[in-house]
Every structure is written in C-alpha cells, then in structure tokens.
DOLUMNU-882063 format. One record per residue (C-alpha): x, y, z; residue in one letter. Coordinates in steps of 0.001 Angstrom, whole numbers, plus 500000, padded with zeros to 6 digits. Example, Ala and Ser with C-alpha at 12.3 -4.5 7.8 and 13.67 -1.06 7.14 Angstrom:
# DOLUMNU-882063
512300495500507800A/513670498940507140S/
END
This chain:
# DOLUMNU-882063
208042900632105448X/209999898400103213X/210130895307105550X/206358895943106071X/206067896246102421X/207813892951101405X/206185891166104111X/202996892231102429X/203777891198099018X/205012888021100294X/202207887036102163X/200291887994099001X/201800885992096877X/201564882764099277X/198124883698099605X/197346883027095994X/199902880047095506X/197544878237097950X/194280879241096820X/195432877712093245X/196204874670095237X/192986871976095075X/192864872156099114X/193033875837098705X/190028876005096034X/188055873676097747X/188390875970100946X/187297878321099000X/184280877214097125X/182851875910100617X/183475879159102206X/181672880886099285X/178654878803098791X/177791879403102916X/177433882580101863X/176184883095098589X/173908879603098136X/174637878114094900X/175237880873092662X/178285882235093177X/179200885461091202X/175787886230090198X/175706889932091079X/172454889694092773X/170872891062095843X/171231888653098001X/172006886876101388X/175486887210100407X/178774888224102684X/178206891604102570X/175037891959103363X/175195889729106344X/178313890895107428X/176861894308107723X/173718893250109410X/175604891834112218X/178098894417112885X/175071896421113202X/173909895511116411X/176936895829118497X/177644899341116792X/174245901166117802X/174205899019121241X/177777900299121857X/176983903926120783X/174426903910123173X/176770903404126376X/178304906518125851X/175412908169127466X/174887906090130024X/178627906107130704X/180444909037129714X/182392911009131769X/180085914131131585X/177060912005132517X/178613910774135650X/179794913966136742X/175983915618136079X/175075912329138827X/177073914105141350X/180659912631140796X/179521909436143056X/182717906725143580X/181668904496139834X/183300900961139976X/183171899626136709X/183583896584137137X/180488896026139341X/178233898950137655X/178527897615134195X/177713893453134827X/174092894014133266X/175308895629130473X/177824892705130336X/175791889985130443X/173693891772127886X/176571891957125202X/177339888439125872X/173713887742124801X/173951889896121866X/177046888629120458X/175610884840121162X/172860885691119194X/173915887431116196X/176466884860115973X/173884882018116215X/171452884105114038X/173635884206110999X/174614880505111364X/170990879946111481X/170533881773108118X/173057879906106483X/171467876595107796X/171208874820104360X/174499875541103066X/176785874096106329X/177060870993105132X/177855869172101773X/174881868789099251X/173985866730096345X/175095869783093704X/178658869252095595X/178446865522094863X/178164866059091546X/180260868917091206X/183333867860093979X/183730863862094027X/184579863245090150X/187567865879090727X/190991864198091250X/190495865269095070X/190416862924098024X/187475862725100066X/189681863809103041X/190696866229101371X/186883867385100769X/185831866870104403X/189193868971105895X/187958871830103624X/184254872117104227X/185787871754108079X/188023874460107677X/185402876439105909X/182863876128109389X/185671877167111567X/186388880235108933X/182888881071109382X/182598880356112745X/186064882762113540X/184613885358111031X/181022885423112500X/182704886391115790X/184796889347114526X/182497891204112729X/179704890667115345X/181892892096118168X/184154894629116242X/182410897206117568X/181714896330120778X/185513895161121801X/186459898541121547X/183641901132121718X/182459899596124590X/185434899463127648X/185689903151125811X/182623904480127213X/182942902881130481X/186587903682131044X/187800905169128563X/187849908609130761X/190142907354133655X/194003908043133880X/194907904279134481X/195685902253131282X/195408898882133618X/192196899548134106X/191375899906130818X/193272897205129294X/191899894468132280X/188213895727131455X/188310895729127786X/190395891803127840X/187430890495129800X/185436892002127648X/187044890653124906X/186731887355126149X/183205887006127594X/181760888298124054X/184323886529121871X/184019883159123585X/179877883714123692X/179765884125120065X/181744880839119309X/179756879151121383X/176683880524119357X/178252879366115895X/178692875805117526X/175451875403118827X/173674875595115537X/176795873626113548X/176435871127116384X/172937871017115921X/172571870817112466X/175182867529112254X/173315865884114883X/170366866130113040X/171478865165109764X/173437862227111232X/170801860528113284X/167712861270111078X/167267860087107434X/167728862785105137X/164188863538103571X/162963863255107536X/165949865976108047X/164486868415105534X/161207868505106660X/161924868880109976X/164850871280110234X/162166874059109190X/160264873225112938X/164070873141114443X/164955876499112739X/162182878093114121X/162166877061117841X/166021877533117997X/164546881261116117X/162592881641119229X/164709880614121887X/167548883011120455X/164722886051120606X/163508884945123641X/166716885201124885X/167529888804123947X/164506889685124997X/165092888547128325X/168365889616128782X/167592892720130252X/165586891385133440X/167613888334133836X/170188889745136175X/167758891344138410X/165814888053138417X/168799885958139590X/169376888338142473X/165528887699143882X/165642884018143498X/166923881382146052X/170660881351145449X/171031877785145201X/168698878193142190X/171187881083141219X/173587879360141466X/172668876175139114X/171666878352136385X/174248880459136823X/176041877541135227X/174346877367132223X/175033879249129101X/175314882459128445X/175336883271132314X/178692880937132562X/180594883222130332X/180384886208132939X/182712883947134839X/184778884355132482X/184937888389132689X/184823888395136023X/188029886099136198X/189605888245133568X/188533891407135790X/190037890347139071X/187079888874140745X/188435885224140354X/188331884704143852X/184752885692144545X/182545883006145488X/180931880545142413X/182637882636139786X/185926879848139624X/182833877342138795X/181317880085136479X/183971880371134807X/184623876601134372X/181412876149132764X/181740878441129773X/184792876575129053X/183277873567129161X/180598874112127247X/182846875637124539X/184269872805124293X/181881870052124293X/180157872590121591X/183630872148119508X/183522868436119739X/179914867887118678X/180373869966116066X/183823868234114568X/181919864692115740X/178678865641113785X/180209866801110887X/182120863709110663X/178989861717111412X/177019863002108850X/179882863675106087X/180524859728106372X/176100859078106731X/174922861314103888X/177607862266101834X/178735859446100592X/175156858505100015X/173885861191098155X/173506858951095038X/171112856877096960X/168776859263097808X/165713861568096502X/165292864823096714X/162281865943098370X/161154869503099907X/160403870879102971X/156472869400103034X/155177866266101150X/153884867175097896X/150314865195099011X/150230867301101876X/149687870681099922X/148496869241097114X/146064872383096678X/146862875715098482X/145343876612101774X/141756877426101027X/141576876497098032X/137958877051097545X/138233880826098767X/139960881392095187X/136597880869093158X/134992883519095457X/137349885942095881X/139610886116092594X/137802886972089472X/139032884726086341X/141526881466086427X/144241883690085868X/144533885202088948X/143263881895091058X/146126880041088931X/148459882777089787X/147228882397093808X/147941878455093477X/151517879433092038X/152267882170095174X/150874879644097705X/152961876412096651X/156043878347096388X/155451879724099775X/155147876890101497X/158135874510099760X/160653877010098847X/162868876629102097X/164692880018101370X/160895881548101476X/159724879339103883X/162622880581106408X/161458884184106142X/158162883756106753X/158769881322109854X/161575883975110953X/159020887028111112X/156783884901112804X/158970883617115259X/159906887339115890X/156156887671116393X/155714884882119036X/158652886332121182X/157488889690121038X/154035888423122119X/155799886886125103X/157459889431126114X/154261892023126182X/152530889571128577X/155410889189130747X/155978892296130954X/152295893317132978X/153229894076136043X/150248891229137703X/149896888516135224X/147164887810136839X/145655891385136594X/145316891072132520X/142389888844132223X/140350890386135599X/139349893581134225X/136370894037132239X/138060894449129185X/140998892925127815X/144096894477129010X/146832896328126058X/149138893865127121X/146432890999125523X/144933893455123310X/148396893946121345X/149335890146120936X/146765889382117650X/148016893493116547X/151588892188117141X/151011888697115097X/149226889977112315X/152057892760111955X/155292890563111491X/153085887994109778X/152007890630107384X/155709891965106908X/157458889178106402X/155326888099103531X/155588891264102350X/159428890784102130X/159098887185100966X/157093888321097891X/160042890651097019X/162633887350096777X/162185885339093032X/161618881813093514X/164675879619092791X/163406878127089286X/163419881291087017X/161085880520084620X/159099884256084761X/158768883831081545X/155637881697081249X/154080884898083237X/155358887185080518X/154190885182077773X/150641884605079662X/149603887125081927X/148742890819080208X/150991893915081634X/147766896010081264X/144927894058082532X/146004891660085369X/145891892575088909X/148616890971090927X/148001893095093867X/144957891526094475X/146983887971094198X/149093889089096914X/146280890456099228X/144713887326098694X/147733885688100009X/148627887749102791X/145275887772104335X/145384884040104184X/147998883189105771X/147133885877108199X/143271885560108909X/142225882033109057X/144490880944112206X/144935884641114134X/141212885295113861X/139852881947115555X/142414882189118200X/141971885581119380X/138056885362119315X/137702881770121097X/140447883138123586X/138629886602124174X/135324884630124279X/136681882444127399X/137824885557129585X/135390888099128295X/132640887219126483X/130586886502123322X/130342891219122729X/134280891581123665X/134817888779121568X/133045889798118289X/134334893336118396X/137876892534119738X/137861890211116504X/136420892614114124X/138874894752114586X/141947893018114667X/140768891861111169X/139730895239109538X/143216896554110695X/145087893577109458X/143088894101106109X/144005897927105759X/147746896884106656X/147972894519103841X/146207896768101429X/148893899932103046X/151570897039102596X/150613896535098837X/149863900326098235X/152335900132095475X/152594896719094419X/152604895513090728X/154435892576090075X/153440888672090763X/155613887248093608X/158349885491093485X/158710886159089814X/160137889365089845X/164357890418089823X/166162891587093217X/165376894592094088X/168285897049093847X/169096898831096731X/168095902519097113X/168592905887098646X/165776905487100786X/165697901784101837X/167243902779105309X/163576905101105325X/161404901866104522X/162837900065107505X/162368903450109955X/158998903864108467X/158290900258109067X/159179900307112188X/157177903682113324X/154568901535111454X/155234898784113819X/154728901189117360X/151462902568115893X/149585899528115090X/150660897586118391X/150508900867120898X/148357903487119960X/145879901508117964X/145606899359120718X/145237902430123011X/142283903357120884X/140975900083120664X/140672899330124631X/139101903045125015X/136233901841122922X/135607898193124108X/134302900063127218X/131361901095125334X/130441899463122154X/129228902196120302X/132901904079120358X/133531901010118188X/131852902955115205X/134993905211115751X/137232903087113120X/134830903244110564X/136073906951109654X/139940906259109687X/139412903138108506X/137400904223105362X/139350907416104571X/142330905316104376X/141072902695102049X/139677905287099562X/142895907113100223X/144683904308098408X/142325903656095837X/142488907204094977X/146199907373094478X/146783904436092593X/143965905939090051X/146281909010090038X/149570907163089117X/150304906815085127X/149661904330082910X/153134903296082869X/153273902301086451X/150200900388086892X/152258897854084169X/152617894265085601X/156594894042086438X/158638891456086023X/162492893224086276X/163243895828088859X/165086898818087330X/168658898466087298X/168848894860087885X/169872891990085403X/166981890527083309X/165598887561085393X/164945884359082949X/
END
C-alpha cells in the first residue's frame, strides 16, 4: 500500500509539473475548448465533457444490459440446454456493437465539429505567447488523439466487459472467456477509432482543400449527410448480416471488405477462426483502413494547420449562410398576418435569423432532422413488398407515418433549439423592450415551429399522395398531417414563456429523465397509433370527421390550463431558476 501510495503521489506530482509546462497548458486548453466551445469554466449547461461523456456510455450500457436475457445461463437452459457456440451464435450481435461503438464514437466527433481544429480566437489568444508554432500544432495533435483515445473508452466501457459476461460469463473455462472478451475488445475498440478518424480526417480535408468561408458554409450540408449515413447505419445494422448471407458471395465478399464489416475479421482472428476462408483478408482490411484513417487525419491536420492557420489574419469571418441570402426570414410576409403588433413580428425576425446562422443551433435542428430522414427510410424498407405500399387503395402505414415521422423530430428539435441562448448575450434589449405581462412569446415560437415545419412537409406529402392516390387521399392525407403537426407544436409549447434563444440554460431536474420517456411514448403515438387511426378513416371519408373531437378537446384542453396557471407564471422569462443571470 505504501509503494502504491508513493507511486501515486509521484505520478501526481509529475502530472502537474507538466501541465504548468507551456506544452502541457497548451494540451490542455485544446483538449478543453473541444469540449466546452469557447467558454471554459462557465458553469453552464452545456455540451461539455460530462454531459457527452455520459451520453455515450449510455448506449453500450442499456445495449449490453439487454444481452443478459438473450444470453444468460437461465435463458438457455429454459431453450432446452441445446450445444450454444458462442462464437458463431453471437456474430450479429457482434457486428452490431461494432456499429454502435463506430457510431457513438463518430457521433461525438461530429458534435464537436467546430472546435477540432485551431480558430481565429486561438490566433489571437495562442500565437503572441512565447510558444512555437510546433509547439502549437503537436498540442492541438495530441489533444485529437486524447479525444480520439477517450471517445473510445467511455463509448465501450460497458460493453468490453458486460458483454463477453452475458455470453460466457456462465461457463467453467476462463480461456474461453478471456479469447471472447479480447476479440471483443478489439473489434469495438479498433471500430471506434476508426469512427473518430473518419470525421477528423474529414474535417482536415475539407478545410485544407476548400477556402475557408466556402468551408463554413458547407460543412453544415457535410455534417448532416455524414449525420445520416451514421443513422442509416445503425439502423441497418440489424438486417445487414442476414442480407450478406442471401446475396451472391462474391458480392459478400467485396463488401465484406469495407468498413465496419472488416473489423469482424478482426474478432474472428482474435476468436480462433483465422483460418476460415476471407476472414485473413477481413481482417487485413480493418487494419488498413485504420490506418490510412490515421494518416489522413495527421496529413489533414497538417494541411490545414499550415493553409488556414497561419492565415487567419487574412481572412473574414462569415457564417454558415450569406447574409443576402436570408436577408428577411422565411415567409416573411406570413408575419403581418399571423402576429399581431411589430413586437412580436420583430421578435419572429430575431428567432428566424438566429436559427438559421447560429451553427451551434443550426446543428440541432439539421441533427433531428437527419434523425427524421433515416427513420423515414427505415419504415419504408422495412414493408415487407416495397412494391405493395403504393398498390392499395389507400396509402399504406409504412407511407402514412413518413410526413407523422418528419414533422415529429422537426418539431422536437426546435423545440430543444429554442431552449439553447444564442451566443451574443445581449437579452437585455428584450428586458428593456418587451413587457413581462403583455407579450406572447409562445405564439413567436408556434409561429416558428410551424414554419419551418409546414411549408416544405405539406407540399411534399400532398403532391406525392396526389401521384399514387389521388386529388380526395391527397387533401385529407394532408389535412391531417397538418392539424396534428399544429396540436404537437401547441402540446410542445403547452408551457412555454420565454423568447428563444434569449433565455439561461436550463438547470437540470428531477424529472428530465421523464421528459425524454414521455417524449419518446410521445414519439410511438403520433407515428403508430395515429397513423393506425388515420389509415382506418381514409377508407371512408366521412370517418375523417373523427379528429375533429380529439383534436378540439385537446386544443381547448390547453387553453384552459394555461388560463388556470397564476399570474406569476404566465411572466415572460428571461433566467431559468437556479441558473446564473444571462447578460
């Protein structure tokens, strides 16, 4: 205990000797700022290490728990005690968790998108320090790979162990064990690295071949298809085995080669199945493609460190869209009919223009709706004849639920957008203008959810109902997807009362773990059973009259309780309770 004891304090103590050193403080400050933005230290609710730490241990912890009833020993034995070869039975689940830990990995990279690589506040900040600029390119180097190693232990913590636990955790051989958990190990460990290269990679290349204001406006579009492949690739990873077992094998076999199917030659070396055919070449190919995602990565970084960097001086800053582009917000002239007063159309202008060049905003909202797109996908590919869903004489659930499961995320992550204050805090020109008592930001942020909901969902799913079904499918199909998208947002906003983006953090809750369950029953309801109800009634067009009822009883519901609630919590907010004052 004492040896362990002085080892501690010594590796303490060299611990803070080199973080007082200027490589050592660098490597720090580049680590931090990946994590927390720009404003280190500022105690707020944020994107910070915690919370995204925690988010993607998350997955691998429920995914893991959930393989103990599939696998346990007691299960098994209730199947009749049949001869169980792990090492065969578990390869979907395998591939799976290789998928998983690629993703999370490359999903938290992806958050952090903006603050990879060296910015124009570390120009100003970094280069008049007595530091080399080698010294400043090692540490923001040092600080990816820190990321990059620290990304792939908390995203497979749980996995690594709770995993090869439920699957053999119950047998009397510890070689067994140990040989299935270290290919484990290394098919999920080496997946996730790969993930946090792809998007490093990605990002350099982009920032070293395209100028930099070109850069910003289009990393948003490369965000979000990179968003959807990752989704679409979780999504599929439960039918992709099966799928490469019904194709020609040659076919197999060249995909088979690709990421994240390469790394199962990995496990399967690691597992004793190295000498099985194509697994040697499997197995090959995840290594190689680690590696070639290492040395873009290291060559991008250096690319654009040596491109942009050192040219920061030279150029302007600019947002995510050209300022001409959005000069007013999208329709504009809907403000004069809908919003009573310049206040509140003013207000509107402010909400739209913030949404749509604030990146950290404008990531959300892309995020939810890439969510949306893949989840669309995957309830068309999942009808059993794809050919089947447009033959009936009504719209199939499977289309039915694409415009219920659009409007949803697009709905909710606006809704969680508004709750995030815009990064100039200036609230108070609201405070000083806008009266606590008298001005109605909830219908602001109807306004604003329904149009950036309505205008494009509503045109699509009527001209591509009209095509297949008809000008009476069409018109109802359409009315409905739009009076339940308006009683979301008004359910959404049921107890809304502050002006977004100009409000503090929320503080977390007791009950916030009951917002995302209730969200989420939310989100089976409106894309199942409302589309259940839904398809009933397009068979006749009088059962249509059906969602006036619900419809209305919910709408007065609301208007009811928020004439119910005091005085004092009608008040326009502009500071959650609990958290600093936001000016």
């Amino acid at each position: 205990m004492r040896i362990k004891s002085r080892a501690n304090r010594a590796l303490h103590r060299f611990w803070v000797q080199f973080t007082l050193t200027p490589f050592g403080c660098l490597l720090r400050l580049f680590t931090g700022r990946m994590f927390h933005g720009g404003e280190l230290g500022s105690g707020e609710l944020d994107a910070g290490m915690g919370t995204v730490l925690i988010l993607m241990a998350m997955p691998g912890l429920f995914v893991s728990l959930l393989t103990f009833e599939k696998y346990g020993h007691l299960i098994l034995w209730l199947r009749g005690g049949r001869p169980f070869d792990p090492f065969k039975a578990t390869l979907p689940d395998e591939y799976f968790f290789i998928v998983l830990s690629l993703v999370v990995s490359a999903g938290a990279a992806l958050w952090l998108w903006d603050s990879i690589f060296l910015d124009r506040r570390d120009y100003t900040n970094v280069v008049p320090l007595p530091v080399k600029l080698s010294s400043i390119f090692l540490a923001n180097l040092c600080a990816i790979l820190f990321v990059t190693a620290l990304f792939t232990s908390v995203a497979n913590a749980a996995s690594v162990v709770l995993f090869p636990i439920a699957v053999v955790g119950s047998q009397s051989s510890l070689s067994v064990f140990l040989r299935f958990a270290g290919g484990h190990f290394i098919s999920v460990l080496t997946a996730s690295v790969f993930g946090c290269f792809a998007v490093f990679g990605l990002t350099g290349l982009l920032m070293a071949l395209l100028p930099t204001p070109t850069f910003r406006r289009i990393s948003h579009l490369a965000r979000f298809l990179m968003a959807i492949v990752l989704l679409g690739l979780l999504t599929s990873s439960f039918v992709v085995p099966e799928l490469l077992s019904e194709i020609a094998i040659p076919i197999a076999q060249h995909l088979a080669l690709l990421p994240p199917f390469s790394f199962l030659g990995l496990t399967r070396t690691m597992w004793g199945s190295g000498g099985e055919p194509f697994v040697p070449e499997m197995a090959r190919s995840a290594i190689i493609a680690l590696a070639v995602g290492f040395i873009v990565t290291l060559l991008a970084y250096a690319a654009s460190f040596r491109r942009i960097f050192l040219r920061i001086p030279e150029t302007s800053e600019s947002g995510p869209f050209p300022r001409s582009q959005f000069g007013t917000a999208p329709l504009g002239w809907l403000n004069k009919v809908v919003l009573r007063g310049r206040p509140q159309q003013a207000c509107y202008q402010f909400v739209a223009r913030t949404l749509l060049r604030s990146e950290r905003h404008l990531q959300i909202f892309l995020g939810f709706l890439a969510l949306g797109l893949v989840l669309s996908a995957n309830e068309l590919s999942s009808a059993a004849d794809l050919h089947g869903i447009i033959a009936g004489k009504v719209p199939s659930i499977d289309v039915l639920s694409v415009p219920f499961v659009l409007s949803f995320c697009i709905i909710a992550g606006l809704r969680l957008a508004f709750e995030i204050p815009a990064e100039l805090r200036a609230n108070w020109v609201f405070r000083f203008w806008l009266d606590r008592d008298q001005h109605s930001a909830r219908a602001i942020a109807r306004h604003a959810l329904l149009v950036f909901a309505l205008p494009f969902l509503l045109p699509l799913c009527f001209v591509l109902t009209l095509v297949f079904w008809g000008w009476a499918i069409a018109a109802l199909h359409t009315a409905i997807v739009a009076l339940s998208t308006v009683v979301l947002a008004e359910v959404s906003l049921l107890r809304f009362r502050k002006l977004p983006f100009t409000c503090t953090y929320p503080p977390f809750k007791s009950h916030s773990g009951l917002v995302v369950v209730a969200y989420l029953f939310a989100y089976l309801f409106y894309t199942g059973y409302l589309v259940r109800i839904e398809r009933w009634s397009l068979f006749d067009p009088w059962r249509t009259i059906c969602f006036i009822p619900p419809v209305a009883a919910v709408l007065v519901g609301a208007y009811y309780y928020r004439n119910q609630m005091l005085d004092l919590d009608k008040q326009l907010l502009f500071e959650e309770a609990g958290s600093s004052t936001y000016l």
